[in-house]
PDB file of N, CA, C and O in Angstrom, chain B, residues numbered from 101:
ATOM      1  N   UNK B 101     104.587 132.008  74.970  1.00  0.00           N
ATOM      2  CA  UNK B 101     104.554 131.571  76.352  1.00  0.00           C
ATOM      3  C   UNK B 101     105.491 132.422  77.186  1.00  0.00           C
ATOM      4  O   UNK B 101     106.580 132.869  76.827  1.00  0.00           O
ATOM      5  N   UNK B 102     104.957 132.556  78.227  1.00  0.00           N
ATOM      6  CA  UNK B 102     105.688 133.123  79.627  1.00  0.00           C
ATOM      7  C   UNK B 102     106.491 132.152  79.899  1.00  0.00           C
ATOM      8  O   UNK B 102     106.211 130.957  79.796  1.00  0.00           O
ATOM      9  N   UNK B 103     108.147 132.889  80.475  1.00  0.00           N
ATOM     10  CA  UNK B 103     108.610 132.184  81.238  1.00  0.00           C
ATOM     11  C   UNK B 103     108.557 131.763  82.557  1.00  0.00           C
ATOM     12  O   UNK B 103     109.438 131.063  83.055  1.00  0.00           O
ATOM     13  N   UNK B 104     107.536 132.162  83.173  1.00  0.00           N
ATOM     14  CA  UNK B 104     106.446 131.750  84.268  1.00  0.00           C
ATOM     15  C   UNK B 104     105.761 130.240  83.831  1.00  0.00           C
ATOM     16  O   UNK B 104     105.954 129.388  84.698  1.00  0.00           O
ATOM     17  N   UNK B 105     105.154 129.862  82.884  1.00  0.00           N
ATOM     18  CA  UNK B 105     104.412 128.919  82.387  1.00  0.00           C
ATOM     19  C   UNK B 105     105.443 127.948  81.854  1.00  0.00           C
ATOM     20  O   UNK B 105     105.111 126.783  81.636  1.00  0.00           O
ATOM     21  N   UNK B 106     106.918 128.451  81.591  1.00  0.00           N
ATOM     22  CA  UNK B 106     107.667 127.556  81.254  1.00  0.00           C
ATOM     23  C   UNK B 106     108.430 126.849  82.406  1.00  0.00           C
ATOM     24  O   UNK B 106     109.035 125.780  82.328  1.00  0.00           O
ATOM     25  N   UNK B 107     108.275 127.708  83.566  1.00  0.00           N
ATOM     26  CA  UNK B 107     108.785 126.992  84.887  1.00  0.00           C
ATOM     27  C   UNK B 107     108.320 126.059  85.646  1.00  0.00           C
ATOM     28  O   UNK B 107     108.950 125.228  86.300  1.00  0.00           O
ATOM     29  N   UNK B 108     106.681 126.278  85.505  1.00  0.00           N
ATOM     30  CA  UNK B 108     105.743 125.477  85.943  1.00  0.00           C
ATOM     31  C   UNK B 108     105.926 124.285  85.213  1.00  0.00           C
ATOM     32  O   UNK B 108     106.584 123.379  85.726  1.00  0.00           O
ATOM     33  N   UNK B 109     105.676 124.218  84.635  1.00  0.00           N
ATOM     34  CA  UNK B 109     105.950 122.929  83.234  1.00  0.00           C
ATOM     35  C   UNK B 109     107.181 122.214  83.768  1.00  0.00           C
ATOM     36  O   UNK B 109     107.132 121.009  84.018  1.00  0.00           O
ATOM     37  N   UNK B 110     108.026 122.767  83.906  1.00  0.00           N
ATOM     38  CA  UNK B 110     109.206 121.623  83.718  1.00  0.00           C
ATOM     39  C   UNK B 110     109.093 121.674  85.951  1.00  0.00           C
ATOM     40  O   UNK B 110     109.577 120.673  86.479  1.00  0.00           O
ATOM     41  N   UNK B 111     108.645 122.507  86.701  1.00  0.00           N
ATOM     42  CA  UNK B 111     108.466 121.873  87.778  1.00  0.00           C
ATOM     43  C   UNK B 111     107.684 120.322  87.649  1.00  0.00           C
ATOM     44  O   UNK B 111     108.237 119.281  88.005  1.00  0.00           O
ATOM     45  N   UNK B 112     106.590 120.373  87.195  1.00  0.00           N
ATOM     46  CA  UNK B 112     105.339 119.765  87.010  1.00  0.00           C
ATOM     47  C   UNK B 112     106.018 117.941  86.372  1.00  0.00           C
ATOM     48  O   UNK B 112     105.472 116.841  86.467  1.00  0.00           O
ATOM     49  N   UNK B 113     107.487 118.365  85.704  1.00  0.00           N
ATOM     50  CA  UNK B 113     107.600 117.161  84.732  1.00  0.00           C
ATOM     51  C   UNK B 113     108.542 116.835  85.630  1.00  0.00           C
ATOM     52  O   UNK B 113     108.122 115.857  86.248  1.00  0.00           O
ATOM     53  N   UNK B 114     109.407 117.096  85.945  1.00  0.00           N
ATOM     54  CA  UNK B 114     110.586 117.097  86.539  1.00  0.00           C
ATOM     55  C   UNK B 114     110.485 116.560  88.833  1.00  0.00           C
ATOM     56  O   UNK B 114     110.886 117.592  89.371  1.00  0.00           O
ATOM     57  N   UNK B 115     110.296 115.971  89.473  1.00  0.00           N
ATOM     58  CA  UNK B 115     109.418 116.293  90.671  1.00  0.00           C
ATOM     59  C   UNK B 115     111.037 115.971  91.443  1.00  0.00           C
ATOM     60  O   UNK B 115     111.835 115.160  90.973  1.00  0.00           O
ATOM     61  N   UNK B 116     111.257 116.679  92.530  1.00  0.00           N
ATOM     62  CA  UNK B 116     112.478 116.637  93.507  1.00  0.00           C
ATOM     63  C   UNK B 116     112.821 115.688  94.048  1.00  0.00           C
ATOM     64  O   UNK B 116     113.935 115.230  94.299  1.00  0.00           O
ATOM     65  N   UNK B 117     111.194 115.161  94.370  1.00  0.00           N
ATOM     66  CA  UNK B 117     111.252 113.531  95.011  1.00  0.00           C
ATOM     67  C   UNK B 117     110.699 112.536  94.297  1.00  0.00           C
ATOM     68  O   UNK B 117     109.563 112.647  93.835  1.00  0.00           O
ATOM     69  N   UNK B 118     111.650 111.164  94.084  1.00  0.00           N
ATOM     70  CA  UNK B 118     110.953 109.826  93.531  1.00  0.00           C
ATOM     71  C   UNK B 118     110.017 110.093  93.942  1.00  0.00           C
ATOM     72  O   UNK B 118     109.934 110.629  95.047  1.00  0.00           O
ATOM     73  N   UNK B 119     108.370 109.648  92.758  1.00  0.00           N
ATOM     74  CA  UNK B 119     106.983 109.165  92.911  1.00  0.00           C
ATOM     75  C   UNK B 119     107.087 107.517  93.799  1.00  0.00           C
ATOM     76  O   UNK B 119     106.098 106.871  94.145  1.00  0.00           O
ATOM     77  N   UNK B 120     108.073 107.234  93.953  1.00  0.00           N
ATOM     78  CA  UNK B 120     108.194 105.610  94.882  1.00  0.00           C
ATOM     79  C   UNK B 120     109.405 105.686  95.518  1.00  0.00           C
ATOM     80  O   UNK B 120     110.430 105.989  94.909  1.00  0.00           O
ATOM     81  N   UNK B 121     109.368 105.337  97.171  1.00  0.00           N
ATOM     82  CA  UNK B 121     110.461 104.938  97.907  1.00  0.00           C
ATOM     83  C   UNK B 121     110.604 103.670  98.619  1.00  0.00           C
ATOM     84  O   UNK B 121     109.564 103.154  99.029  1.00  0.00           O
ATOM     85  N   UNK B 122     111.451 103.222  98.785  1.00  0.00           N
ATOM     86  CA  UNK B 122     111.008 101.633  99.382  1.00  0.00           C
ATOM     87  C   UNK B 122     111.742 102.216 101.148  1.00  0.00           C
ATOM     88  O   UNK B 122     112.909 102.591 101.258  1.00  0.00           O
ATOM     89  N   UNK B 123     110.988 102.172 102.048  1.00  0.00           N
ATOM     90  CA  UNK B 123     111.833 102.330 103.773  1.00  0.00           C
ATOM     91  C   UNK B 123     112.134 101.102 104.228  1.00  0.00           C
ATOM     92  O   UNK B 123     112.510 100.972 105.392  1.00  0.00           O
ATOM     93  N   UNK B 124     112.047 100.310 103.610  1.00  0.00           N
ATOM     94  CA  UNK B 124     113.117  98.929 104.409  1.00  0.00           C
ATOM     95  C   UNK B 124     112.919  98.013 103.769  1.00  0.00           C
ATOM     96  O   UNK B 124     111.840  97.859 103.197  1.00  0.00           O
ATOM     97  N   UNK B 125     113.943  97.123 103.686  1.00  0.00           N
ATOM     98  CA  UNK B 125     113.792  95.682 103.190  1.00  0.00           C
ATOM     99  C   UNK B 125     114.602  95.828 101.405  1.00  0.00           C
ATOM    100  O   UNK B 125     114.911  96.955 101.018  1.00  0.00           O
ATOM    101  N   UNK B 126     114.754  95.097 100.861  1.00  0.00           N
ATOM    102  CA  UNK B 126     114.979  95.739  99.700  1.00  0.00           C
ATOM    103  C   UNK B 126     114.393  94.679  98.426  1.00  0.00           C
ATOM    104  O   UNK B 126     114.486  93.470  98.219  1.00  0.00           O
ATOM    105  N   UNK B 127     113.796  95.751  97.765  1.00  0.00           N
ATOM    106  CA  UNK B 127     112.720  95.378  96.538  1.00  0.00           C
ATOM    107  C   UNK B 127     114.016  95.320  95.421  1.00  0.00           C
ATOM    108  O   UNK B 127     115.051  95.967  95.269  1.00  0.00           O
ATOM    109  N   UNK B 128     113.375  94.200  94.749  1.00  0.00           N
ATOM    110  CA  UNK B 128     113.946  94.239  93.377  1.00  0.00           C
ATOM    111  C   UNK B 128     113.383  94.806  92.190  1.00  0.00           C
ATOM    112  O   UNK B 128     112.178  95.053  92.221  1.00  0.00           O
ATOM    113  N   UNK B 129     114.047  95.065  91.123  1.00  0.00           N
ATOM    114  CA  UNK B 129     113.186  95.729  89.604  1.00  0.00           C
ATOM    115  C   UNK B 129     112.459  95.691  89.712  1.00  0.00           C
ATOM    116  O   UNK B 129     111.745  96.671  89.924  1.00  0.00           O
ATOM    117  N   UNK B 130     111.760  93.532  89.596  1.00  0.00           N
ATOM    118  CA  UNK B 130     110.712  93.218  89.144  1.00  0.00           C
ATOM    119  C   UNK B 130     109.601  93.582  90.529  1.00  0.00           C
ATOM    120  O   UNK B 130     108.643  94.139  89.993  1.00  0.00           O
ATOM    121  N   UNK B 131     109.484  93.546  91.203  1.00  0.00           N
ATOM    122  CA  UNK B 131     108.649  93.935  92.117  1.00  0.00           C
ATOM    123  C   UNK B 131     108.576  95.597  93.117  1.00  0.00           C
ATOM    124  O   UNK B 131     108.045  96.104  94.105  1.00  0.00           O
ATOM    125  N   UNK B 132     109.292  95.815  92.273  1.00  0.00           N
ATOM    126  CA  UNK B 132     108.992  97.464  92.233  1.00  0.00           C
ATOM    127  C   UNK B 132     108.038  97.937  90.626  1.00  0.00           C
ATOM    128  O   UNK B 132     107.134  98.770  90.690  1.00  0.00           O
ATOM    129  N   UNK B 133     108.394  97.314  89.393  1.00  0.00           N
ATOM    130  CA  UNK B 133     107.715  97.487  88.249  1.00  0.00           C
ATOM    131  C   UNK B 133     106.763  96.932  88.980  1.00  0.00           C
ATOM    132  O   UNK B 133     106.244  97.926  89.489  1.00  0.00           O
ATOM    133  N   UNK B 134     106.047  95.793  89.467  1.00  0.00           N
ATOM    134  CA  UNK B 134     104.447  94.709  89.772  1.00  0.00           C
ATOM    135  C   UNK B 134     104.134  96.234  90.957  1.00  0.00           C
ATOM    136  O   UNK B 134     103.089  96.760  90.574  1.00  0.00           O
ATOM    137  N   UNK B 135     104.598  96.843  91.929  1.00  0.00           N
ATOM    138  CA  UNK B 135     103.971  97.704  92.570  1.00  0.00           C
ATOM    139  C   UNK B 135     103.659  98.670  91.914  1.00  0.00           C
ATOM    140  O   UNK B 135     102.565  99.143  92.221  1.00  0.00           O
ATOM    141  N   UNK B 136     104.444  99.393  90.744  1.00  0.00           N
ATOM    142  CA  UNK B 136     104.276 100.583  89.813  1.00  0.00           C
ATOM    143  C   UNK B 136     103.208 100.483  88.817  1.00  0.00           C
ATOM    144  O   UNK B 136     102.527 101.457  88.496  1.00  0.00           O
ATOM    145  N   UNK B 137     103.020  99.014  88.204  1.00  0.00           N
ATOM    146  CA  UNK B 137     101.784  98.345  87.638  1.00  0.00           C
ATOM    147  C   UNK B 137     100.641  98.358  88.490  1.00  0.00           C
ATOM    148  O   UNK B 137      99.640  98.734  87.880  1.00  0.00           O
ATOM    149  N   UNK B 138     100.477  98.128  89.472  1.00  0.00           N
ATOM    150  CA  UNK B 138      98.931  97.979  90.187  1.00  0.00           C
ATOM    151  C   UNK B 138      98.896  99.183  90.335  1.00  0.00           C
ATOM    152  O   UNK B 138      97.890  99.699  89.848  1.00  0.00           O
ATOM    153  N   UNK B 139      99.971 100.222  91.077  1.00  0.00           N
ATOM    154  CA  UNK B 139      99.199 101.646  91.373  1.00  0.00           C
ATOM    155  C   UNK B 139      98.946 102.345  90.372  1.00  0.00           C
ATOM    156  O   UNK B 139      98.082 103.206  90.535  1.00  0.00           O
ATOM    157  N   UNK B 140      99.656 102.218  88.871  1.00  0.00           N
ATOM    158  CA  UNK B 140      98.885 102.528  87.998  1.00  0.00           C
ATOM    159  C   UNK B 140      97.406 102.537  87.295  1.00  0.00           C
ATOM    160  O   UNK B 140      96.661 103.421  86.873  1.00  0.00           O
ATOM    161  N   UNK B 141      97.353 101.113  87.381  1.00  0.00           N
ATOM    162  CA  UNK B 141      95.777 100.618  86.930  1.00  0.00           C
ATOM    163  C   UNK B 141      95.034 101.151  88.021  1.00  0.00           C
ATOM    164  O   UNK B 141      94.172 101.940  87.633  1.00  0.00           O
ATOM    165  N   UNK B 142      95.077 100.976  89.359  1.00  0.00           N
ATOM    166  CA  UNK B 142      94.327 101.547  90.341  1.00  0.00           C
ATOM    167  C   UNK B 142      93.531 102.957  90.515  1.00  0.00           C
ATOM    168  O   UNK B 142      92.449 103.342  90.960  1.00  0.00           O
ATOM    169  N   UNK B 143      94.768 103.537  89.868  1.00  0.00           N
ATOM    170  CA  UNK B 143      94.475 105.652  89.805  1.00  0.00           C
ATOM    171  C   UNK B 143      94.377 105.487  88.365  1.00  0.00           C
ATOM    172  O   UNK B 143      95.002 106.485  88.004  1.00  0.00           O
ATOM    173  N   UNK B 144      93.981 104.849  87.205  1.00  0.00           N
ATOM    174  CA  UNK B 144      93.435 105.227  86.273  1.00  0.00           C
ATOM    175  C   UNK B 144      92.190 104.376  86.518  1.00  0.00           C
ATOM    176  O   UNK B 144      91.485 104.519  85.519  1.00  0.00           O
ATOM    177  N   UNK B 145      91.635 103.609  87.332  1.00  0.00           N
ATOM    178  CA  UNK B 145      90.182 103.735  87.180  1.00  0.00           C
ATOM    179  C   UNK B 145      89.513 103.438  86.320  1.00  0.00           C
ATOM    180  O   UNK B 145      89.421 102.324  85.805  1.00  0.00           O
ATOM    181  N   UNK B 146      88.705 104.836  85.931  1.00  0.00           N
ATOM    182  CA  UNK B 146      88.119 104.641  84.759  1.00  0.00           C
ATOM    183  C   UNK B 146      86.268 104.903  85.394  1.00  0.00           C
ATOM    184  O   UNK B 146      86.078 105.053  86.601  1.00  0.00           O
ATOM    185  N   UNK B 147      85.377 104.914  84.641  1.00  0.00           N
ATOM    186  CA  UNK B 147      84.318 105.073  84.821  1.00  0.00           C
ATOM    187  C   UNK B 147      83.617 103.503  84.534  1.00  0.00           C
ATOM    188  O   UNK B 147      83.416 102.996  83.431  1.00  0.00           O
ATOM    189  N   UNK B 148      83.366 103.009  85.668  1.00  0.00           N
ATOM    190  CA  UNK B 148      82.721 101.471  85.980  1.00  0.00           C
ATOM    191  C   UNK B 148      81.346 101.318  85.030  1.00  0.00           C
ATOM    192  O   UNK B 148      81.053 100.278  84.442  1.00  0.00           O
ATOM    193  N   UNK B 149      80.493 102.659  84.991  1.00  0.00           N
ATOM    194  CA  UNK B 149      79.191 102.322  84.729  1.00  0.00           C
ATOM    195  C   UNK B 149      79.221 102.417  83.314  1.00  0.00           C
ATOM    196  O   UNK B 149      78.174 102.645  82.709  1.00  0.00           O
ATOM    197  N   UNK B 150      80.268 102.275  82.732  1.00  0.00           N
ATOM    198  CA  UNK B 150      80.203 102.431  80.818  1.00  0.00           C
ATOM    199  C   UNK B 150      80.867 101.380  80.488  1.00  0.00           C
ATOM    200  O   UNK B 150      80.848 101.081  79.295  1.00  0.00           O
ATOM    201  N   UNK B 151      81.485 100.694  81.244  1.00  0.00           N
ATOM    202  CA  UNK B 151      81.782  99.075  80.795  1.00  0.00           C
ATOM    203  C   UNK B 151      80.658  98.593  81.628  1.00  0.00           C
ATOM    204  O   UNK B 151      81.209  98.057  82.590  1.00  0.00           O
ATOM    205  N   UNK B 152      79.573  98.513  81.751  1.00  0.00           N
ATOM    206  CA  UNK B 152      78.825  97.324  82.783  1.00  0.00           C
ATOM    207  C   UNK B 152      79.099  96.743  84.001  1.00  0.00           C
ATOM    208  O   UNK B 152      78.271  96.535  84.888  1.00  0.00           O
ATOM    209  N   UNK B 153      80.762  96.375  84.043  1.00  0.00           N
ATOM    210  CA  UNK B 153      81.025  95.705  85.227  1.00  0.00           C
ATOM    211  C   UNK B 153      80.447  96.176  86.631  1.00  0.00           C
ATOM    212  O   UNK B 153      80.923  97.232  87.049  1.00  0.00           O
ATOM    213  N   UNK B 154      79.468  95.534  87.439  1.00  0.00           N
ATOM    214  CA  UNK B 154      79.464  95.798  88.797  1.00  0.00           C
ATOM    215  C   UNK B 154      80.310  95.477  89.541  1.00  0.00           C
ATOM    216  O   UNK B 154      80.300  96.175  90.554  1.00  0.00           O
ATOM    217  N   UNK B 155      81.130  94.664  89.524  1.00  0.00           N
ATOM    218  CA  UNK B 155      82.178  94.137  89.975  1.00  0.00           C
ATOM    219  C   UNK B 155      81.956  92.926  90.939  1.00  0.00           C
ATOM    220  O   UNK B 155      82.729  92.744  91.879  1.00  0.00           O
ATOM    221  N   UNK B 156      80.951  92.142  90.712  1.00  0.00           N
ATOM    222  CA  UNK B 156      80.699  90.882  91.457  1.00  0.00           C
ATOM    223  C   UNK B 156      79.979  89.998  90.464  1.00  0.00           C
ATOM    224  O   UNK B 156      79.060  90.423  89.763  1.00  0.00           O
ATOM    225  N   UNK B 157      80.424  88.761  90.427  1.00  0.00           N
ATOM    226  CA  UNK B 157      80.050  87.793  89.921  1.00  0.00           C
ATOM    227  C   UNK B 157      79.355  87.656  90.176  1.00  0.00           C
ATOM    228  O   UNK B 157      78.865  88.292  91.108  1.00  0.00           O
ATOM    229  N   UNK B 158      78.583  86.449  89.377  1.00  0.00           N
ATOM    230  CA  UNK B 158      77.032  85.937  89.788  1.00  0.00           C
ATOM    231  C   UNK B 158      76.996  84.334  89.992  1.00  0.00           C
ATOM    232  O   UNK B 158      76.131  83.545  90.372  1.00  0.00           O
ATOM    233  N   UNK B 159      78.367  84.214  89.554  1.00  0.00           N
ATOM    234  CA  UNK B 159      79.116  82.874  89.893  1.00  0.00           C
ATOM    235  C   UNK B 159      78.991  82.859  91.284  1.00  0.00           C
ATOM    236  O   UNK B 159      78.075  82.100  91.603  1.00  0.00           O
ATOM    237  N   UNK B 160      79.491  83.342  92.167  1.00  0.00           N
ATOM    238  CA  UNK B 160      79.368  83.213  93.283  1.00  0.00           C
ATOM    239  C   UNK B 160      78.306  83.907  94.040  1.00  0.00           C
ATOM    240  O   UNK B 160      78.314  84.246  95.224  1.00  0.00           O
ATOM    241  N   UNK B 161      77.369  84.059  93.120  1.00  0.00           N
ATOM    242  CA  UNK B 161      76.342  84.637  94.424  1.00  0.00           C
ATOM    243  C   UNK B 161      75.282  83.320  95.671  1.00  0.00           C
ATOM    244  O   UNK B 161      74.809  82.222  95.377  1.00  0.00           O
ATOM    245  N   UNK B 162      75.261  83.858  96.636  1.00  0.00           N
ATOM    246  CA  UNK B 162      74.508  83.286  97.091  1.00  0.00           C
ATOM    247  C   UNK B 162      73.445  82.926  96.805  1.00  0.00           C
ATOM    248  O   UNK B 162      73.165  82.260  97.802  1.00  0.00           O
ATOM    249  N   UNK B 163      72.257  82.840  95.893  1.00  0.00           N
ATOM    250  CA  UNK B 163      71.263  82.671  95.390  1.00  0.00           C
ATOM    251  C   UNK B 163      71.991  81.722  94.644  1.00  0.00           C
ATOM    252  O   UNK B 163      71.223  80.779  94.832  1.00  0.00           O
ATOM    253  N   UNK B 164      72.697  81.351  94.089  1.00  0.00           N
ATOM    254  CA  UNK B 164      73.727  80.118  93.246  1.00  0.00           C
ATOM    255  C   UNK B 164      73.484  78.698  94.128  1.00  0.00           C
ATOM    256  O   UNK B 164      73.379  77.611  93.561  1.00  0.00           O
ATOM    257  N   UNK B 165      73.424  78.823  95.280  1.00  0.00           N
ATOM    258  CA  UNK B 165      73.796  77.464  95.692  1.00  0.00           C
ATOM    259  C   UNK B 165      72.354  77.309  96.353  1.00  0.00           C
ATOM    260  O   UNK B 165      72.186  76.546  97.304  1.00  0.00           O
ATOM    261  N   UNK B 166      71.662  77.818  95.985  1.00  0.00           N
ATOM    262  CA  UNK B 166      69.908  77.116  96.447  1.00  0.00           C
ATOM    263  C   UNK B 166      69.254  76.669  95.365  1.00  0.00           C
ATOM    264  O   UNK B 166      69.367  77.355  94.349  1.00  0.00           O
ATOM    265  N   UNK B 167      68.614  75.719  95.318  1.00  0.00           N
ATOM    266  CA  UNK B 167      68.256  74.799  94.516  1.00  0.00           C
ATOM    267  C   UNK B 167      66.580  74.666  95.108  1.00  0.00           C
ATOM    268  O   UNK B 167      66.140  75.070  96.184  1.00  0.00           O
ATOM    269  N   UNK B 168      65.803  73.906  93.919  1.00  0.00           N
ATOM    270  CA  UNK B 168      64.246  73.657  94.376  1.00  0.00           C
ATOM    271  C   UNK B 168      64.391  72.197  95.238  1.00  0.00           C
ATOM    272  O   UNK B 168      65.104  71.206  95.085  1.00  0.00           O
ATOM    273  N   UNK B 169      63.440  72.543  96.134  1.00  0.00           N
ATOM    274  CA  UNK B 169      62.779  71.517  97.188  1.00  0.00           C
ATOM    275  C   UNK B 169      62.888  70.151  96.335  1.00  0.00           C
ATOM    276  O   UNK B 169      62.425  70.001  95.204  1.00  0.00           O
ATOM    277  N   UNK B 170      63.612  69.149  97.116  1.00  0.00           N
ATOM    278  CA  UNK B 170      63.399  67.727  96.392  1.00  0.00           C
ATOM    279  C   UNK B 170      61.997  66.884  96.352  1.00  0.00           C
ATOM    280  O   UNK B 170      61.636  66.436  97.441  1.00  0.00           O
ATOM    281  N   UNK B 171      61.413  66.697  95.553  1.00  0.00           N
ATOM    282  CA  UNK B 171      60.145  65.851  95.397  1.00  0.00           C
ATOM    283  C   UNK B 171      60.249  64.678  95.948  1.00  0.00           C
ATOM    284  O   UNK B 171      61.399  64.240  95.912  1.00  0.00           O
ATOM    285  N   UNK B 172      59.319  63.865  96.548  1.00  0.00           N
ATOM    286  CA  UNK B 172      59.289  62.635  96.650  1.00  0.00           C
ATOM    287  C   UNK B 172      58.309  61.788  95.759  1.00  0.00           C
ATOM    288  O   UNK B 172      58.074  62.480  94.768  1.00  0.00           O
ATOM    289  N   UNK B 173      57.762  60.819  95.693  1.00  0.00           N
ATOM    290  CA  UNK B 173      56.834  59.988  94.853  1.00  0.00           C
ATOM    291  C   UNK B 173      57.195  59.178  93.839  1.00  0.00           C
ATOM    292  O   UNK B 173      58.337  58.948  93.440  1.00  0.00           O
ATOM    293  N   UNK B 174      55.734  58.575  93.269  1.00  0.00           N
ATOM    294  CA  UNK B 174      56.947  57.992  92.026  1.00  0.00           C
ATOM    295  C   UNK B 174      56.775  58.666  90.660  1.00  0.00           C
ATOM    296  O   UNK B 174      55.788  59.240  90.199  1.00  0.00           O
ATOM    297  N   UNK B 175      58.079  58.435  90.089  1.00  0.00           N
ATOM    298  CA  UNK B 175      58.547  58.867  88.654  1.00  0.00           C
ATOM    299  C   UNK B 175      59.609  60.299  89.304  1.00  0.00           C
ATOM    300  O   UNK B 175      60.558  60.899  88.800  1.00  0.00           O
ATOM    301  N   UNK B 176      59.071  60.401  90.294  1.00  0.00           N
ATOM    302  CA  UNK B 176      59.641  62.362  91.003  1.00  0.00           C
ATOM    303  C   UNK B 176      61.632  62.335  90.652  1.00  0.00           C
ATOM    304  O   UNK B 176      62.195  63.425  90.559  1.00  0.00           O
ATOM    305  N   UNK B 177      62.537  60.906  90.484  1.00  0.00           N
ATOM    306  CA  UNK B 177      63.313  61.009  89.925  1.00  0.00           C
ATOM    307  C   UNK B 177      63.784  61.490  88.624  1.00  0.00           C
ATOM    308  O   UNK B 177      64.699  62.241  88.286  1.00  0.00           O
ATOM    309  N   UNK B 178      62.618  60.634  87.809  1.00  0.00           N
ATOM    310  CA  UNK B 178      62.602  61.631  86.144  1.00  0.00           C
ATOM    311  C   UNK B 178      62.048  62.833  86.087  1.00  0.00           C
ATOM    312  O   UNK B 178      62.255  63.445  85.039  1.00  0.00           O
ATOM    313  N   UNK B 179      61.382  63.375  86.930  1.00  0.00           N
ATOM    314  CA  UNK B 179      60.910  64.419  86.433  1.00  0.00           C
ATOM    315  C   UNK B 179      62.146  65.297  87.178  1.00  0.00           C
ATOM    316  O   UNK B 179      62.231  66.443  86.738  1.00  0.00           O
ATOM    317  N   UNK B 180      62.936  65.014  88.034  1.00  0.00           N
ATOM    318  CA  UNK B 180      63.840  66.019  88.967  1.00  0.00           C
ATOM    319  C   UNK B 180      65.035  66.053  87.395  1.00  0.00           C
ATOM    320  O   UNK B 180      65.597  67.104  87.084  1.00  0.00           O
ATOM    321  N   UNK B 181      65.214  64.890  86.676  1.00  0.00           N
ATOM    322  CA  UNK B 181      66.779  65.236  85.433  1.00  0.00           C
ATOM    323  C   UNK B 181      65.693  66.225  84.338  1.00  0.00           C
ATOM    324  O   UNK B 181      66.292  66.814  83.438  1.00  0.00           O
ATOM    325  N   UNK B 182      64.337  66.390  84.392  1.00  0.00           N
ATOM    326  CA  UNK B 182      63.987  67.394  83.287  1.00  0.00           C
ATOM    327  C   UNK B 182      64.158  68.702  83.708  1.00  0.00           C
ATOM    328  O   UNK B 182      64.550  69.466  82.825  1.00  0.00           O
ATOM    329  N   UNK B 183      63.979  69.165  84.783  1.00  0.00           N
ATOM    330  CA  UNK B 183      64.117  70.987  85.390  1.00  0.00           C
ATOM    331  C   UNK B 183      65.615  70.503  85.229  1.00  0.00           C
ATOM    332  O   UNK B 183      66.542  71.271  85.485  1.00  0.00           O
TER     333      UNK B 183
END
């Protein structure tokens, strides 16, 4: 190796400025680690379409809370607890 390639390297590892600054107020450990945790998971990502997730439930979809037309007549109670 070049000592060109060895400068880069330890620029690259080494950075002048904290990757996090707080401009006012003052953060503690634990909620500087919970901000360093989400922006982590955030910028690693990942490729969505090889786990399946679309990222919306179906729990809450709108098509969830419509239901079939209520029957009237008789017996139309027992037959509404069989569907």
């Amino acid at each position: 190796m070049s000592t060109e390639s060895t400068d880069a390297q330890s620029k690259t590892t080494t950075p002048d400025r904290p990757p996090l600054r707080v401009i006012s107020g003052s953060a503690t450990a634990e909620e500087i680690a919970a901000i360093v945790a989400v922006l982590a998971a955030a910028s690693a990502g990942g490729d969505q379409s090889s786990t399946g997730w679309t990222g919306r439930s179906r729990w809450s979809a709108p098509a969830s809370r419509l239901r079939a037309p209520l029957l009237h007549g008789p017996g139309a109670w027992r037959a509404s607890a069989r569907s």
